[in-house]
C-alpha positions as CSV (number, residue, x, y, z in Angstrom):
1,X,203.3,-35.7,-19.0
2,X,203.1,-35.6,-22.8
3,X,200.5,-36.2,-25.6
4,X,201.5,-37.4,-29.3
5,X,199.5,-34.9,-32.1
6,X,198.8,-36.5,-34.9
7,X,197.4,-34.7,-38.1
8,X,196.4,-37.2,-41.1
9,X,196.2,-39.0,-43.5
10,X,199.3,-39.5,-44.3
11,X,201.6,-40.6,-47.1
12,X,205.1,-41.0,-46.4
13,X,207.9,-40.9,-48.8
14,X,211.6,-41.7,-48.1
15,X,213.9,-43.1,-45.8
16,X,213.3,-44.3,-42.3
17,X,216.8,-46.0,-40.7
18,X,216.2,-48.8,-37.8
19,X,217.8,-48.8,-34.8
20,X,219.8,-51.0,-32.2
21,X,217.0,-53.8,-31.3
22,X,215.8,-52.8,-27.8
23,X,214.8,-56.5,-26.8
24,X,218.6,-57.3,-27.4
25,X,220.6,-54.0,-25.6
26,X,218.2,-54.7,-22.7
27,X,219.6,-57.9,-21.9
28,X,223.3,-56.6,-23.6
29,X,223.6,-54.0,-20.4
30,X,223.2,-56.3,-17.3
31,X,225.3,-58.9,-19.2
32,X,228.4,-55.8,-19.4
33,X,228.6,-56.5,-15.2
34,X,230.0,-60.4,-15.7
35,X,233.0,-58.9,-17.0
36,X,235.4,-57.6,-14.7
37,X,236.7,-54.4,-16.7
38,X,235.5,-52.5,-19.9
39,X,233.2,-53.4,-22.6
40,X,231.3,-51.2,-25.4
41,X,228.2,-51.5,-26.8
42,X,227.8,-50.2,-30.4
43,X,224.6,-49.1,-32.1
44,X,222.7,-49.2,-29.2
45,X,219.2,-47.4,-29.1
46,X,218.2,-43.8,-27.8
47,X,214.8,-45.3,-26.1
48,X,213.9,-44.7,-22.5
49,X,214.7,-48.6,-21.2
50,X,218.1,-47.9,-21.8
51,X,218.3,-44.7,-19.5
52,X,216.4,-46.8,-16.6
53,X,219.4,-49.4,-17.2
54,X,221.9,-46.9,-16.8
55,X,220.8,-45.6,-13.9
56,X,220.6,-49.3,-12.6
57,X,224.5,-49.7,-13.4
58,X,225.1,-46.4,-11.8
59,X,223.2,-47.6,-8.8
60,X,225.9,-50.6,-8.6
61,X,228.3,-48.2,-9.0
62,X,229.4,-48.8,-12.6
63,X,231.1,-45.9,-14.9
64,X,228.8,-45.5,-17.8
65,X,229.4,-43.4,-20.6
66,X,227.2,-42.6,-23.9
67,X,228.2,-41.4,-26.9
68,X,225.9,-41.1,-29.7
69,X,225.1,-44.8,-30.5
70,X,228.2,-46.4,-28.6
71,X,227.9,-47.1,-24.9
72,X,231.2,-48.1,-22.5
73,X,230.6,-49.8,-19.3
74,X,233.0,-49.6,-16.8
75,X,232.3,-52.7,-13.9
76,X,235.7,-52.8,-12.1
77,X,234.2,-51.0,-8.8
78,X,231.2,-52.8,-8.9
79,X,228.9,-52.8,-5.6
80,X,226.3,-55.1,-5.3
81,X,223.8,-53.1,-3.7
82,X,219.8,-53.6,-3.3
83,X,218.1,-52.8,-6.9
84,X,214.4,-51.1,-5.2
85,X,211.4,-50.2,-6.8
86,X,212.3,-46.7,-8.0
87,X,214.8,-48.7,-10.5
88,X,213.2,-52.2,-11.2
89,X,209.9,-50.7,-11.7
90,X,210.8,-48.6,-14.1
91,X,210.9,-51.4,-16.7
92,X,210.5,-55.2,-17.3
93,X,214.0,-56.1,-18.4
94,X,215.4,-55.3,-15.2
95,X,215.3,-59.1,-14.3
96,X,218.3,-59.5,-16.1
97,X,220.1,-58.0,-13.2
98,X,218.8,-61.2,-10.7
99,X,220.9,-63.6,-13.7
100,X,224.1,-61.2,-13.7
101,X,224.3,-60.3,-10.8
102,X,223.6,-64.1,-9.0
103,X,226.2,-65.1,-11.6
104,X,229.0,-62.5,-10.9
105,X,228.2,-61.9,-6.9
106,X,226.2,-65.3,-5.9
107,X,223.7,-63.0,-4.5
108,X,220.9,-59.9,-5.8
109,X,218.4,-58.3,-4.0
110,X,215.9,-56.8,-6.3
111,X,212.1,-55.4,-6.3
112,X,209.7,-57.5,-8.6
113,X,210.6,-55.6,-12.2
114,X,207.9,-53.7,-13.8
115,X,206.7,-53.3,-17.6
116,X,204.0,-53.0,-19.4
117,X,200.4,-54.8,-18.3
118,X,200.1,-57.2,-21.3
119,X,199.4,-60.0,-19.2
120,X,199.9,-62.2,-16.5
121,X,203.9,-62.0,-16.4
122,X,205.2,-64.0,-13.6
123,X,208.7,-64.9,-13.4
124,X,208.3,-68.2,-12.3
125,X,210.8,-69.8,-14.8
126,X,213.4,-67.4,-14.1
127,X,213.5,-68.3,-10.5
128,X,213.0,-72.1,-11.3
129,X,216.4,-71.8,-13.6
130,X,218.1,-70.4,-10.6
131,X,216.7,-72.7,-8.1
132,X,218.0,-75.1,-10.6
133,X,221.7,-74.1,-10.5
134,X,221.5,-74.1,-6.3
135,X,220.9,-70.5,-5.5
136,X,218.6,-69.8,-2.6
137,X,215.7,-67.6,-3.2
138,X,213.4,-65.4,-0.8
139,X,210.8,-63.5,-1.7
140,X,209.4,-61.0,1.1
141,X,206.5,-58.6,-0.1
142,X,207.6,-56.9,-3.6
143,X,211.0,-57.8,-3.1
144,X,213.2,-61.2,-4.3
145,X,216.8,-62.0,-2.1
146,X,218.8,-64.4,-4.3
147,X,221.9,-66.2,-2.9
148,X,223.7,-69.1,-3.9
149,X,227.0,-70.3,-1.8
150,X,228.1,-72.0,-5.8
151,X,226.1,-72.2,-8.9
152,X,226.4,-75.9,-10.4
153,X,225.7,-76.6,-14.1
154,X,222.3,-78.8,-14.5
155,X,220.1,-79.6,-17.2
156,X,217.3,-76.8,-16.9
157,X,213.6,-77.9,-18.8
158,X,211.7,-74.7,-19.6
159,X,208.6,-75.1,-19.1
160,X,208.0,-72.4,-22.1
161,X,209.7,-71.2,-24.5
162,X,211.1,-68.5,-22.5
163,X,213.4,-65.4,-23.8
164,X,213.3,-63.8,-20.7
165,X,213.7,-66.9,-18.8
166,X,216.5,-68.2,-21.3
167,X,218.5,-65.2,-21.2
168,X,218.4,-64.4,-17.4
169,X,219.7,-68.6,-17.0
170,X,222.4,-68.0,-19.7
171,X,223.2,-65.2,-17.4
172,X,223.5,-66.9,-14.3
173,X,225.4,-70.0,-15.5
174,X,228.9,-68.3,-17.0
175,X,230.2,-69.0,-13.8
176,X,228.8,-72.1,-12.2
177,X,230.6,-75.3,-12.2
178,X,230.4,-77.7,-14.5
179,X,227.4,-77.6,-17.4
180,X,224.9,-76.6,-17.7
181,X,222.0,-77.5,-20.8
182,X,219.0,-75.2,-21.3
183,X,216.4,-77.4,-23.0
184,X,213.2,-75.9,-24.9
185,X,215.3,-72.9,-24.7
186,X,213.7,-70.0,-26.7
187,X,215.2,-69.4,-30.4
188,X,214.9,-65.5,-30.7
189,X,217.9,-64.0,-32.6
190,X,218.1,-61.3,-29.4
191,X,219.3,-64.4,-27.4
192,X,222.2,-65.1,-30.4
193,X,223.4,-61.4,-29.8
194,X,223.8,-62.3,-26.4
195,X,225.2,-65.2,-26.4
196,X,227.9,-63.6,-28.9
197,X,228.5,-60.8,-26.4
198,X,229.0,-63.3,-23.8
199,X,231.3,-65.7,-26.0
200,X,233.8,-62.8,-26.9
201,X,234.1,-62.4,-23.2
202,X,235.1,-65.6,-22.9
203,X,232.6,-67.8,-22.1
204,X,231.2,-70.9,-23.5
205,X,228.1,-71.2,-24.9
206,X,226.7,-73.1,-27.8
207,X,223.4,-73.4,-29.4
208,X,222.1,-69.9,-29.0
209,X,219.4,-70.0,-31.6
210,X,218.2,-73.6,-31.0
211,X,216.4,-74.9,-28.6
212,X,219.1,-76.2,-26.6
213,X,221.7,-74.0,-25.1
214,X,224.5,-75.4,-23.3
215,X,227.0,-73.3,-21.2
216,X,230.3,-74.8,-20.1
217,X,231.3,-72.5,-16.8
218,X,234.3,-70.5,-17.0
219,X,236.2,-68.6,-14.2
220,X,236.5,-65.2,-15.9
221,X,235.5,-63.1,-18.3
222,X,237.1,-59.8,-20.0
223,X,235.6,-56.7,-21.4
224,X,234.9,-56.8,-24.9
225,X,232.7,-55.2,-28.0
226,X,229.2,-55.8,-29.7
227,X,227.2,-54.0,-31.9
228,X,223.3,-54.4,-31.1
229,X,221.6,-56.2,-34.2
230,X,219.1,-54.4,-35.6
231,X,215.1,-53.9,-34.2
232,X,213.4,-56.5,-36.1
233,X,209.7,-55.1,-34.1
234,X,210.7,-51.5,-35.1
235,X,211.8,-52.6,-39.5
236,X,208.2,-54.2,-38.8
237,X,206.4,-51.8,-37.6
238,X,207.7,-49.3,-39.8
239,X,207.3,-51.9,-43.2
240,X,203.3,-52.0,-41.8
241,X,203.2,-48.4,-41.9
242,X,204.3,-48.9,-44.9
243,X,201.9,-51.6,-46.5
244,X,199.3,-48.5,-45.0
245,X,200.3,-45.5,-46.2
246,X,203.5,-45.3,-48.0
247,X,205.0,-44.0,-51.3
248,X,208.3,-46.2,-51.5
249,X,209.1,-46.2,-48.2
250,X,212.9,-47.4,-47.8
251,X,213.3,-49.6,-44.1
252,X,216.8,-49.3,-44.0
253,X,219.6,-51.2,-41.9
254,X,217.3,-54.3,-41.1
255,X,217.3,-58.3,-41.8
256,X,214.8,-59.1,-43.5
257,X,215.8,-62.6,-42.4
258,X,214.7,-61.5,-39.1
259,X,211.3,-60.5,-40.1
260,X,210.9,-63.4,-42.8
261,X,206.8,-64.2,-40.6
262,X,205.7,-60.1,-41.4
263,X,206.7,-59.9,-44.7
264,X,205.5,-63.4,-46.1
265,X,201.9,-62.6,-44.2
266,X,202.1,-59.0,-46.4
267,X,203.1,-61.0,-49.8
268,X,199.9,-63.0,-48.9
269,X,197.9,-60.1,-48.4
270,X,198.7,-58.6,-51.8
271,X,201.3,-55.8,-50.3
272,X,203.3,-53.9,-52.8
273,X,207.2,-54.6,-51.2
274,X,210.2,-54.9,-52.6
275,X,213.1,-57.1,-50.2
276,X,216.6,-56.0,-51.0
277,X,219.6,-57.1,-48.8
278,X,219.3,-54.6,-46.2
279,X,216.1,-52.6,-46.5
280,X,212.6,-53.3,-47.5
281,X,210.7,-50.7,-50.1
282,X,207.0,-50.8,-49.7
283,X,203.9,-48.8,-50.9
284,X,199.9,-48.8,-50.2
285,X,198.2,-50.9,-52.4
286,X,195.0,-52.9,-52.0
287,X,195.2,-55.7,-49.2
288,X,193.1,-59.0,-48.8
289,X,192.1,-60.4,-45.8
290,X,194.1,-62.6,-43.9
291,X,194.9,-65.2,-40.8
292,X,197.7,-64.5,-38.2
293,X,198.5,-66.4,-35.1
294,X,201.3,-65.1,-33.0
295,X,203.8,-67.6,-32.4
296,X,207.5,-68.0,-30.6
297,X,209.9,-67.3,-33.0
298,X,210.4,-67.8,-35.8
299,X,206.7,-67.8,-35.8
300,X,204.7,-64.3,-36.2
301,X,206.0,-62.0,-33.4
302,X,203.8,-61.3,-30.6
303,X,205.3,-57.5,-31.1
304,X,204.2,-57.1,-34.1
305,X,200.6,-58.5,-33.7
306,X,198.9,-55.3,-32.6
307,X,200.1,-52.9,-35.2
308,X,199.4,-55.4,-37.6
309,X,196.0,-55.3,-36.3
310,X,195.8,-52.2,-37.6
311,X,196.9,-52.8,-40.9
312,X,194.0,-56.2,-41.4
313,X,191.1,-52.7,-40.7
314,X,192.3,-51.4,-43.5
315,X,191.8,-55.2,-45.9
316,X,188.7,-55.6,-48.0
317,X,187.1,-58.2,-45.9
318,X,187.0,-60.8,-42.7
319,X,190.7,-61.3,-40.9
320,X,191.1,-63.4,-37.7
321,X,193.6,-62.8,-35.4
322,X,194.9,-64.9,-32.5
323,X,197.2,-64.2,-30.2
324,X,198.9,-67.0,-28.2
325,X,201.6,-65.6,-25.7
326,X,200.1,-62.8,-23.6
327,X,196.7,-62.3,-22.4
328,X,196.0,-58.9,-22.3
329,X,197.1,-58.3,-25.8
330,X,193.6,-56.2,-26.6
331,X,193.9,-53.3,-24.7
332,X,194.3,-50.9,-27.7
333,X,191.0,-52.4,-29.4
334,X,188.7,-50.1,-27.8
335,X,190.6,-47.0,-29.4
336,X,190.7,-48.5,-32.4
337,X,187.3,-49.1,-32.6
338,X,186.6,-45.6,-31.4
339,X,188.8,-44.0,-34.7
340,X,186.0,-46.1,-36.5
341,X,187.2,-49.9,-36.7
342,X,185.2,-52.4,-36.8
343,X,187.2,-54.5,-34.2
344,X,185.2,-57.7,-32.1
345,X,187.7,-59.2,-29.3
346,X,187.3,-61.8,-27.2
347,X,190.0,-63.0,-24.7
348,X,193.0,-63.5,-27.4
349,X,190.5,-63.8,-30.4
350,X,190.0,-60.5,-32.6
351,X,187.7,-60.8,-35.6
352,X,188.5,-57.6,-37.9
353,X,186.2,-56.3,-40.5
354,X,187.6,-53.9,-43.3
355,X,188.1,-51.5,-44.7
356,X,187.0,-49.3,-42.5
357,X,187.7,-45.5,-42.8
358,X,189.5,-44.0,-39.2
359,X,189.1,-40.7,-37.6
360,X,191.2,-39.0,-35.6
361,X,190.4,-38.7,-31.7
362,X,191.6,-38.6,-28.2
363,X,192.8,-42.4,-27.3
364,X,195.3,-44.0,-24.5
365,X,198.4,-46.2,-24.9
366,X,197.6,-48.9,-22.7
367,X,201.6,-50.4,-23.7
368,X,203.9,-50.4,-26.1
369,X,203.4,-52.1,-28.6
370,X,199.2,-51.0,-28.2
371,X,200.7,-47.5,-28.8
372,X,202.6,-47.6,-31.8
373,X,199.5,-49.5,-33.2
374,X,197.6,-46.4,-32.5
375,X,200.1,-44.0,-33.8
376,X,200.1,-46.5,-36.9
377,X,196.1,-45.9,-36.9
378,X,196.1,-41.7,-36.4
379,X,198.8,-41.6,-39.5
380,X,195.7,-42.8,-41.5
381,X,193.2,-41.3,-39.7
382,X,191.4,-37.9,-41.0
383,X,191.9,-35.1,-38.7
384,X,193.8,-34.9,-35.6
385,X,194.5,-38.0,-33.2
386,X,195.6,-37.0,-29.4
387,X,197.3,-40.3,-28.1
388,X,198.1,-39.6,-24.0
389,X,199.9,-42.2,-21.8
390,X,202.8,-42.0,-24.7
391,X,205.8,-42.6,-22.4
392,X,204.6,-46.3,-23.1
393,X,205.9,-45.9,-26.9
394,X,209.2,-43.9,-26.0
395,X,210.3,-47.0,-24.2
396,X,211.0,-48.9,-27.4
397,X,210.9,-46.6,-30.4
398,X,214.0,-44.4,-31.1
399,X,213.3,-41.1,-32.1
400,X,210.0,-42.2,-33.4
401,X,208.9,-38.6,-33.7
402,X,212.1,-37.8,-35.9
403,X,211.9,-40.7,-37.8
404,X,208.1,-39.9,-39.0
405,X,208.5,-36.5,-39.7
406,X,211.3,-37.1,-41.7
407,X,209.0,-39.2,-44.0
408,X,206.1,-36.9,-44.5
409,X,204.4,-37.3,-41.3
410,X,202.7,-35.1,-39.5
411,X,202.8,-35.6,-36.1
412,X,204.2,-33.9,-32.9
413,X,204.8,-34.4,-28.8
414,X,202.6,-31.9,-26.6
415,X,203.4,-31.0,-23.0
416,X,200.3,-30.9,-20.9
């Protein structure tokens, strides 16, 4: 088990690179087994959701070999074998194995994935996509058994506006007969990546980025190449950190295209940025109050919404914040509040009084995104911040410890 130490405040100076976007390579690796043969992955991510895929495409008997930031994935003796607990658990995105696999095989067996406890996060559209297409699907205690004799190409209404759901259909469909039409399809530019992957391949999808996708089914698909687009979450949660406590602080290797609903909210709170074409310079400066509602994209991330919490303690007045996706989007509040916010949540309401001065403290990572809210926090703090429960924030940030101290920060990982 391991602890984060952080030592504050803070002011960090210099350059801080992004990495591969984990919400894309997570989807990117179970998409490598529709192709019969070798494909690469470039710039992919050092986080601990890739490992846990790895081992799932060792478990189906893939070759799989990493070097630095480029990943091969070898699926010629693929086995389709039961994908238990020990594997599924370890992360949310292993869902995208039922889409792959039902595509490639016509049948998965897989335990009911894990991930963080942001909400309610049943998989209901997933399985509604596939029922859709004409697979079969049983679902005995923890565990879902997904055949299909042939996958036929339907139109397919989302209920909501679905990444998971969209990708994992995408998935599915290569192969089926006929076409098939994704409407209210979810617009993230993680699903474009995908859908690129996927077209190189050979297959035929069009209107990845819209909200309707429509895939022709094809026969076969080779082993090909993609580079993982940049983390927008990470470039944002790094130009927040910024907006809090940097000295021209470079995000470099982003698109700020991609994070177009952070940085307008910033310019709105007075934030001292400068946008170039490929990185985002920012330093403290004094911040007004503001408004944010997250939203599907392109609307404000949901990722992005609790370490931006962070930053509206630190504005001279009265922000609101609402969150609108998941439920249990509070669960780093109490900590907060602890370091000496001045936090009042209700359900997905937060009404945040600043500034308020932080001090460090022993708090918990309840998830991911909750965490690197409160390393955000203890990089402000005075005195030392003790953050447990941290495997939570390795799962999506690479290097994150690197990556700080390289900058000024003071901060370090703790066995206990």
């Amino acid at each position: 088990m391991k602890q984060m130490l952080i030592t504050g405040p803070n002011t960090l100076s210099g350059t801080i690179h992004i990495g591969g976007a984990k919400n894309s390579v997570v989807a990117l690796l179970p998409a490598t087994i529709l192709a019969k043969g070798q494909s690469t992955i470039k710039n992919v991510p050092h986080i601990s959701d890739v490992d846990a895929l790895i081992d799932i495409l060792e478990l189906l008997n893939c070759k799989v070999s990493l070097n630095k930031d480029e990943l091969t994935v070898d699926t010629t003796n693929l086995k389709n074998v039961p994908i238990g607990s020990n594997y599924a658990n370890r992360l949310r995105a292993s869902y995208y194995f039922m889409g792959a696999l039902l595509g490639r095989e016509k049948q998965v067996e897989i335990t009911i994935p894990g991930g963080c406890n942001i909400g309610s996060r049943p998989i209901d559209i997933h399985i509604d996509g596939f029922k859709a297409l004409g697979a079969v699907i049983t679902k005995k205690n923890d565990k879902y058994i997904i055949k299909a004799d042939k996958l036929i190409g339907t139109d397919i209404y989302l209920k909501f506006q679905s990444v998971g759901a969209t990708i994992n259909i995408m998935l599915a469909s290569i192969y089926a007969s006929g076409v098939t039409t994704i409407h209210n399809a979810a617009e993230e530019i993680e699903i474009v990546n995908v859908a690129d992957f996927l077209n190189k391949m050979g297959a035929k999808i069009e209107g990845a980025g819209t909200n309707t996708i429509t895939i022709r089914g094809v026969k076969d698909l080779q082993g090909t190449q993609i580079s993982v687009i940049p983390d927008r979450i990470e470039a944002g949660t790094y130009v927040i950190l910024g907006a809090l406590c940097g000295k021209n602080l470079c995000i470099k290797n982003i698109i700020p295209k991609h994070i177009e609903a952070l940085t307008n909210k910033l310019l709105e709170m007075g934030a001292n940025l400068t946008i170039n074409k490929d990185s985002i310079v920012i330093s403290k400066a004094p911040l007004k109050p503001i408004n944010i509602k997250t939203l599907v994209y392109p609307g404000f991330p949901t990722d992005i919404g609790q370490p931006m919490s962070v930053l509206l303690t630190q504005a001279s007045g009265t922000s609101l914040f609402e969150e609108t996706i998941w439920e249990n989007r509070m669960g780093h509040v109490p900590s907060l509040n602890k370091m000496g916010a001045n936090i009042k949540a209700r359900d997905m309401h937060a009404i945040i009084n600043g500034p308020t001065p932080l001090t460090g403290c022993e708090v918990i990572a309840t998830d991911l995104r909750g965490g690197a809210a409160l390393v955000l926090a203890g990089l402000i703090a005075t005195g030392t911040t003790v953050i447990t429960d941290i495997e939570h924030i390795l799962r999506g940030y690479e290097d994150i410890i690197g990556k700080l101290t390289s900058v000024g920060a003071k901060i370090e990982l703790k066995e206990i």
